[in-house]
N, C-alpha and C positions, 0 to 999 in steps of 0.2 A: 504494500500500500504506500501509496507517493504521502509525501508530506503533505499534499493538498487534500487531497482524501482523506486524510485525518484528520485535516482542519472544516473541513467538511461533513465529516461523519461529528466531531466536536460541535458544531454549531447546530445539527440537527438533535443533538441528543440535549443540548439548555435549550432549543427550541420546545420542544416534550415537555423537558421539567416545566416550563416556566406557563406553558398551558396549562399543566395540570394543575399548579400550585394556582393559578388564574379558576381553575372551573373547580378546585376545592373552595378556597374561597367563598367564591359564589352559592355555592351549594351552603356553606356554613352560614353565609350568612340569612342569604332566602329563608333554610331552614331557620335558625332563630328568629327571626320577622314575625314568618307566619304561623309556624304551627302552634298550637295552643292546647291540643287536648291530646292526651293520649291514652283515649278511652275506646277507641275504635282502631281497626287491623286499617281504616282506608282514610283518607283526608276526607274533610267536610269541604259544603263547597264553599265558604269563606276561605278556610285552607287553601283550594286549590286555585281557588281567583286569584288570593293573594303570590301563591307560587309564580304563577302565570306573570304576573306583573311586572313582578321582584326580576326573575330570570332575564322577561326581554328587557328591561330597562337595564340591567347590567348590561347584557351583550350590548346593545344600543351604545352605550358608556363607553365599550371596551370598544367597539369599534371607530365608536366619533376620535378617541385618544390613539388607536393607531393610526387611522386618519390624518390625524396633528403632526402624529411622530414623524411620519413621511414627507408631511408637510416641510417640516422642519430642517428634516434632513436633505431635501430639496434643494432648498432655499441656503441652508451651511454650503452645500458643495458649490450649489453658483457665485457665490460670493469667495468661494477658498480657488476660484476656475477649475475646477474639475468637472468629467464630463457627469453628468447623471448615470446610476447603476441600474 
């Protein structure tokens, strides 16, 4: 394996982490929001509206900020003359 391929396979595998540790999160914290009873084997539908909510408004979140990120990252290299990646 070339040294690129390792830096390659390296950036794939903090790409994983860094999703996962992003969709625990999320799950942590939707779950603490919304659930409230744990009297039944299945969520109520206040529970599950509010699941629903909690989720897309995250993603929405996470998307608008890598959105930015790109943005940004853009906007750094034209100004440093480098070409866009």
């Amino acid at each position: 394996m070339s040294g690129q391929d390792a830096l390659v396979k390296e950036i794939e595998t903090l790409q994983m982490q860094d999703m996962l540790r992003l969709y625990n999160e999320m799950a942590e914290m939707c779950f603490n929001k919304c659930v409230t009873s744990f009297r039944a084997k299945t969520l109520n539908s206040k529970e599950d509206t509010c699941l629903d909510l909690c989720v897309g408004k995250y993603m929405k979140n996470m998307t608008r900020c890598g959105m930015r990120f790109a943005e940004e990252q853009y906007l750094q290299q034209q100004q440093a003359g480098q070409p866009p990646q």
